[in-house]
C-alpha positions as CSV (number, residue, x, y, z in Angstrom):
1,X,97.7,110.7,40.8
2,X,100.2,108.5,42.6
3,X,103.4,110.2,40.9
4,X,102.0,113.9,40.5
5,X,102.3,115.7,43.8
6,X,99.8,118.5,43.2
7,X,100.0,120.2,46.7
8,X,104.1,119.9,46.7
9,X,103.7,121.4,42.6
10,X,101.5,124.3,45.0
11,X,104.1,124.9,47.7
12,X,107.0,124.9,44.1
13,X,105.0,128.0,42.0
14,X,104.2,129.5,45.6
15,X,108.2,129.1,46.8
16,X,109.5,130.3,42.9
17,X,107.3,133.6,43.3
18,X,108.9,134.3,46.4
19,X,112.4,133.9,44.8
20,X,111.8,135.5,41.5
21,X,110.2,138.7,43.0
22,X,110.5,138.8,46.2
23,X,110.2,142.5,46.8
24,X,106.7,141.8,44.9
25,X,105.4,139.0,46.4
26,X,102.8,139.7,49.3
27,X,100.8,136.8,50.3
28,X,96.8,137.9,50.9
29,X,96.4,139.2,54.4
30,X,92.8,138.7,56.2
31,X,89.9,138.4,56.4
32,X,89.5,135.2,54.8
33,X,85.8,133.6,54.6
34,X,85.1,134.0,58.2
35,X,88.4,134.2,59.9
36,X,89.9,137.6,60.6
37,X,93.4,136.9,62.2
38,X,94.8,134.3,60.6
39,X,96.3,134.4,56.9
40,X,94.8,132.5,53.9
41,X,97.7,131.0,53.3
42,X,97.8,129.4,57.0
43,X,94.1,128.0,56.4
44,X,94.4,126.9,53.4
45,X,97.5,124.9,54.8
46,X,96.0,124.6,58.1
47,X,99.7,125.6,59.8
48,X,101.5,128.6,59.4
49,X,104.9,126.1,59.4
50,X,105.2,126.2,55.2
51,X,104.4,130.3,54.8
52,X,107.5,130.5,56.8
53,X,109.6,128.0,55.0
54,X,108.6,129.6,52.3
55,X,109.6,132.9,53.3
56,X,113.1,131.1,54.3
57,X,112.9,129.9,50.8
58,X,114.0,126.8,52.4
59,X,114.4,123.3,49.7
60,X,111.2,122.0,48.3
61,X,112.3,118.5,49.9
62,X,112.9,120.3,53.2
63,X,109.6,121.5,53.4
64,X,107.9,118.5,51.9
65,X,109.7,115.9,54.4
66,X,108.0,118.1,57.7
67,X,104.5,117.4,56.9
68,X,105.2,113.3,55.6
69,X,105.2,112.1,59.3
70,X,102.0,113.6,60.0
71,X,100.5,112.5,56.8
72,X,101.6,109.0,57.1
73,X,99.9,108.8,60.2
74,X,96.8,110.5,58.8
75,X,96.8,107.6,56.2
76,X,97.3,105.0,58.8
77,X,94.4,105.9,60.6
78,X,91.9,106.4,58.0
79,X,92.7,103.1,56.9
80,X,90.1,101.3,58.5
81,X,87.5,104.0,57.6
82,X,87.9,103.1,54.0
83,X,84.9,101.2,52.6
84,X,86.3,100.8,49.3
């Protein structure tokens, strides 16, 4: 689990789609559980920031390095939440 990146893996098939057929690929448009203006793709990644680079089809480590910051700080801050 600390080598695999499963979400990055995610973003790669997602990102290769888009490449490989791009007059094919369509991501899913709304509604979405309860939400009815925003994309799936945007909840599921809570930001609409990796649908565009991947429409950009812009490097995985590119899109990968935007969301480390954030992510590093999540990390810091649930440190002292941890129990375990």
């Amino acid at each position: 689990k600390e080598k695999f990146k499963s979400y990055l893996t995610g973003i790669a098939i997602l990102r290769t789609l888009k490449k490989l057929y791009p007059r094919e690929f369509k991501w899913k448009l709304p509604p979405y559980e309860y939400e009815y203006k925003k994309l799936p793709i945007d909840i599921l990644c809570g930001t609409d920031l990796i649908r565009l680079q991947i429409d950009m089809l812009e490097p995985l480590e590119k899109i990968e390095e935007k969301w480390v910051p954030g992510l590093n700080k999540f990390m810091q801050k649930r440190r002292k939440y941890l129990h375990y």
